[in-house]
C-alpha positions in Angstrom: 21.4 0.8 -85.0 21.6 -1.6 -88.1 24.4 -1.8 -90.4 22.4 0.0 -93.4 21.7 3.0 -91.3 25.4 2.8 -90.3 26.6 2.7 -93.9 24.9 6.0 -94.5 25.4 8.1 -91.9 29.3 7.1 -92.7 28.8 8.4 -96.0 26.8 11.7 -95.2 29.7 12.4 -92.7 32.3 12.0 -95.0 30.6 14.2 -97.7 30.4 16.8 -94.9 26.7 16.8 -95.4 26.0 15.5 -91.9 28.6 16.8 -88.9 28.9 13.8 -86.3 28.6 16.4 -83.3 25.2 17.2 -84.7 23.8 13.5 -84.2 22.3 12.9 -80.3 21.6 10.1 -79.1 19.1 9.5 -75.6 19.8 7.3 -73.5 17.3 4.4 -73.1 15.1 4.7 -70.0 15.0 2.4 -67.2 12.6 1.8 -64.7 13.6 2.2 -61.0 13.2 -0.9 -58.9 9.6 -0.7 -56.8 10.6 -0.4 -53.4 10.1 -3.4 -51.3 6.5 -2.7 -48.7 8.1 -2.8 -45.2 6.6 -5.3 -42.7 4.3 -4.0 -40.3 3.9 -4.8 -36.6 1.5 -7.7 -35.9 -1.4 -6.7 -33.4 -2.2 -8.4 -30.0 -5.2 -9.5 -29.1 -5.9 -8.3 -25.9 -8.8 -8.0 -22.9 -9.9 -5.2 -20.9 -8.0 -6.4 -16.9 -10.2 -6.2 -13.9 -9.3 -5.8 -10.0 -9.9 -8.0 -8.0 -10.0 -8.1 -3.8 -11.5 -5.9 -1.4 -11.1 -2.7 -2.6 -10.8 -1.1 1.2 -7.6 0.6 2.9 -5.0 -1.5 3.9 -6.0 -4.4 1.7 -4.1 -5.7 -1.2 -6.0 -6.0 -4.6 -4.3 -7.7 -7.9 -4.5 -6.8 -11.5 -6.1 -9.8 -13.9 -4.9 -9.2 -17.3 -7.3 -12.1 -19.0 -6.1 -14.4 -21.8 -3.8 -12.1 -24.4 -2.4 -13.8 -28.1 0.2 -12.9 -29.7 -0.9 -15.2 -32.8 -1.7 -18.3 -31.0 1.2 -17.2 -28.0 0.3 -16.6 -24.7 1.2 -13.6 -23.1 2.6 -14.7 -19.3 4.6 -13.3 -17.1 7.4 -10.4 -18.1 5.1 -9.9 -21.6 3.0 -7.6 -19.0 3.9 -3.9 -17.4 1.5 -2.1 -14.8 0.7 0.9 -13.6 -1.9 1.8 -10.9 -3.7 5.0 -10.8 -5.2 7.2 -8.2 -8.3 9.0 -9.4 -6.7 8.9 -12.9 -3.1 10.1 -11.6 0.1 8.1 -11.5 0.6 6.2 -8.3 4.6 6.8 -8.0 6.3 3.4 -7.3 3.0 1.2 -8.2 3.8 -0.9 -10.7 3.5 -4.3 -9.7 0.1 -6.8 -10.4 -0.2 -6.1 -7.1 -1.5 -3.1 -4.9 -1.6 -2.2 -1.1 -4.4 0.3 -0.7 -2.9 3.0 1.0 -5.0 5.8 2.9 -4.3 8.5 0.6 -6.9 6.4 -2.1 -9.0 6.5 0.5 -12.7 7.4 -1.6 -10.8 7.6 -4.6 -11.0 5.0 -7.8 -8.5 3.1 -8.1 -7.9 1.7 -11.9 -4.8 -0.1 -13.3 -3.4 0.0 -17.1 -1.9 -3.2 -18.4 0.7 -3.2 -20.9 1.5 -6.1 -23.1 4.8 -6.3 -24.9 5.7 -8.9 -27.6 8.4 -9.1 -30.0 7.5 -8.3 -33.4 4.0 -6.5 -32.3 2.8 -3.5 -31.0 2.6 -2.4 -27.7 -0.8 -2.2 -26.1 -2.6 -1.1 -23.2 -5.7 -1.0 -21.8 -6.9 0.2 -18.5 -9.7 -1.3 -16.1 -12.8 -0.2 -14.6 -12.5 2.3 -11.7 -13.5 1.1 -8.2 -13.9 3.4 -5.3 -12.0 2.5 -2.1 -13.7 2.0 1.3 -12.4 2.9 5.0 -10.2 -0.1 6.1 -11.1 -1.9 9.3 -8.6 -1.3 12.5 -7.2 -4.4 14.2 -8.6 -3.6 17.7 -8.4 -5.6 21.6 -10.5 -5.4 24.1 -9.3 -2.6 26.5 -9.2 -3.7 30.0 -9.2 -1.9 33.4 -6.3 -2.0 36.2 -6.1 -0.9 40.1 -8.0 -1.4 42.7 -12.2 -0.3 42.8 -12.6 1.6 45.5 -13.2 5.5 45.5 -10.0 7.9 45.7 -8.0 4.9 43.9 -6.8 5.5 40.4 -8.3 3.3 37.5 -6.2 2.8 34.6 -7.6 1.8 31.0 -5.3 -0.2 28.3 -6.2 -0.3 25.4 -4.4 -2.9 23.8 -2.7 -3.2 20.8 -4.7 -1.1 18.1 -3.1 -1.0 14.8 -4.3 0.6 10.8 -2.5 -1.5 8.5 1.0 -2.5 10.0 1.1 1.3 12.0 0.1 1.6 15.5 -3.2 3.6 15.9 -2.3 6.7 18.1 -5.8 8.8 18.1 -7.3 7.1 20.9 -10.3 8.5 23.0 -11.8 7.1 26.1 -15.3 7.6 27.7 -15.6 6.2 31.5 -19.4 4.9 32.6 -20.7 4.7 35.9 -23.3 1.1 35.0 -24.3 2.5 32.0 -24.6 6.3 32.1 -21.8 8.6 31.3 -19.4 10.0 33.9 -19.1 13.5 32.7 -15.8 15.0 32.0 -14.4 11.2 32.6 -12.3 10.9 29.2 -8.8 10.8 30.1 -7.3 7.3 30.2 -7.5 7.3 33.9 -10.1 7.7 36.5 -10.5 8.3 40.0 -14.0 6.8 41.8 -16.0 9.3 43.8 -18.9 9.1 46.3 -21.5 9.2 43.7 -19.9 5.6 42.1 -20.0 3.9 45.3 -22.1 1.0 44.4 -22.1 1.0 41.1 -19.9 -0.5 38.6 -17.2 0.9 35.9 -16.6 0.1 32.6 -14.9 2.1 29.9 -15.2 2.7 26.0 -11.9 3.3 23.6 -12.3 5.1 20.5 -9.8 4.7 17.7 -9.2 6.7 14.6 -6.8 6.6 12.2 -6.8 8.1 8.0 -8.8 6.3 5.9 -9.9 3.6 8.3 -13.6 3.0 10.2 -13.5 4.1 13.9 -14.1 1.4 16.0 -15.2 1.2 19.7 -14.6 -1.4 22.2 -15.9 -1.6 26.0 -14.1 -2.9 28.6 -15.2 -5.3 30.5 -17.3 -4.1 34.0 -15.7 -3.6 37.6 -17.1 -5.2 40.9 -19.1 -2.3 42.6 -17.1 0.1 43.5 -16.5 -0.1 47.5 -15.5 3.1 50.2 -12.4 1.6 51.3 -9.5 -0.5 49.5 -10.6 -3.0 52.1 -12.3 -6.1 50.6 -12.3 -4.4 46.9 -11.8 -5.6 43.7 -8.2 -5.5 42.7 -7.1 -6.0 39.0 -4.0 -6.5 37.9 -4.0 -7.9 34.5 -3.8 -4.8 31.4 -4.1 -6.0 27.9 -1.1 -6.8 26.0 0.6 -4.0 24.2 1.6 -4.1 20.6 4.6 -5.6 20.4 8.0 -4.2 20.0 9.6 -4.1 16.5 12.2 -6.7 15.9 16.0 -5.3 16.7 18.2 -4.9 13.7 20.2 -7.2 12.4 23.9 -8.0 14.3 26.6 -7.2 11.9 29.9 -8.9 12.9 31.3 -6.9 16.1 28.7 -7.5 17.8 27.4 -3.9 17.7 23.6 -4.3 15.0 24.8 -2.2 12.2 28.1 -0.7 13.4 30.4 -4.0 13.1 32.7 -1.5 15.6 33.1 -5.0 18.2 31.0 -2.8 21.4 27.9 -4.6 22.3 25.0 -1.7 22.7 24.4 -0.2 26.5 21.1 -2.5 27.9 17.9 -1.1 27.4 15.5 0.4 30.4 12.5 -2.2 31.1 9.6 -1.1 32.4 7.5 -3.1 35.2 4.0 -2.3 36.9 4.2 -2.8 40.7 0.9 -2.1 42.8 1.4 -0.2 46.5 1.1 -2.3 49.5 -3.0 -2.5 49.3 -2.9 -3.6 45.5 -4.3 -0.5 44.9 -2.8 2.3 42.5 -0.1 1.0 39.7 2.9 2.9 38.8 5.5 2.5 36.3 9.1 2.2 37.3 12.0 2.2 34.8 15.3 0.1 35.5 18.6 -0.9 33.6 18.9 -4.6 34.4 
């Protein structure tokens, strides 16, 4: 307001021609301040991962992420999550680069989502092609035959140590031949020469299954002809090698593994094969030592 237009409101006011309470005045308008734009995420650039190894039970198969930039940053390391899936379902527990095919994904596609994680961008993921799991291969022996080859005289078959992954197969069949035709109803893991094998010679076949694995067959080696009489037969004595034993626990101080109580454990029973005074028919005899 200028002085002039001061001077005569002052004297319309006190004229009483102009009441002060009747003059309003608005406020001058301001602006409000533009609100800042936030900052947004940057964006990785990422690649679709592929599995690699042999995609079969009992294998293990690893996650390759390929080259992924944050800017001109490398993702390595703890900038990447996983997760494996089992025909597109959550494998509880698998999320590591790497995978042990287990027999439930047995015919199943297995795929794994990678995650990459960088501060200041956003997450992503991107999942891999499917690939369909085969039937794993069991760790097999050669099963051998023990006693003495003669008819009436027990043949025992061992199979060896068979195993699907790290567990012990336990679905084992056998089929006893006589040269090279089957001995019916001879499928038990021992047999007992009759007339009708006298001059011929034995073998044997093992079967093994387990879930999610091939079955595999191995033949024993063949027997010397199977005589009449113990006397002047072929006697063996050698079975293959068992799996062996799972290592004991660990001794805790005490000497008692796991109790630390100070009382060493009771010995266990061992087992030897003994053969009767022919070298004929084995038998297994248990002994504290």
């Amino acid at each position: 307001m200028n002085n002039k237009l001061a001077a005569i409101i002052s004297v319309l006011v006190s004229s009483g021609v102009l009441a002060l309470t009747s003059l309003a005045f608005s406020p001058i308008a301001t602006a409000a301040p533009a609100a800042l734009p936030s900052a947004s995420p940057g964006k990785l650039n990422v690649k679709t991962p592929t599995i690699s190894g042999t995609v079969k039970v009992g294998k293990t198969v690893k996650a390759n992420t390929g080259t992924w930039k944050a800017g001109s940053a490398v993702l390595s390391g703890a900038d990447f999550k996983y997760q494996w899936y089992r025909a597109g379902k959550t494998i509880a527990g698998a999320n590591q680069r790497t995978y042990l095919i287990k027999p439930a994904d047995y015919k199943k596609k297995l795929t794994v989502k990678v995650t990459g994680v960088k501060k200041g961008y956003a997450a992503q993921a991107k999942t891999s092609k499917g690939k369909k799991v085969g039937a794993g291969a069991l760790s097999t022996a050669i099963p051998r035959i023990t006693g003495t080859v003669a008819t009436g005289k027990q043949l025992v078959a061992s199979t060896g140590c068979w195993k699907a992954g790290s567990a012990k197969v336990t679905s084992v069949k056998y089929q006893w031949y006589r040269n090279k035709s089957k001995i019916k109803k001879a499928t038990k893991a021992t047999y007992v020469p009759v007339a009708a094998d006298k001059g011929k010679k034995i073998r044997v076949k093992v079967t093994g299954a387990a879930s999610g694995y091939a079955k595999a067959t191995k033949y024993s080696a063949y027997t010397a002809k199977v005589l009449a009489t113990s006397t002047g037969a072929q006697v063996l004595r050698v079975a293959t090698p068992a799996c062996p034993a799972p290592p004991p626990p660990t001794e805790t101080p005490g000497g008692n593994p796991g109790t630390g109580t100070g009382t060493d454990p009771a010995p266990a029973p061992q087992t030897t094969v003994t053969f009767n005074g022919n070298g004929g028919t084995a038998s297994a005899i248990s002994k504290t030592v």
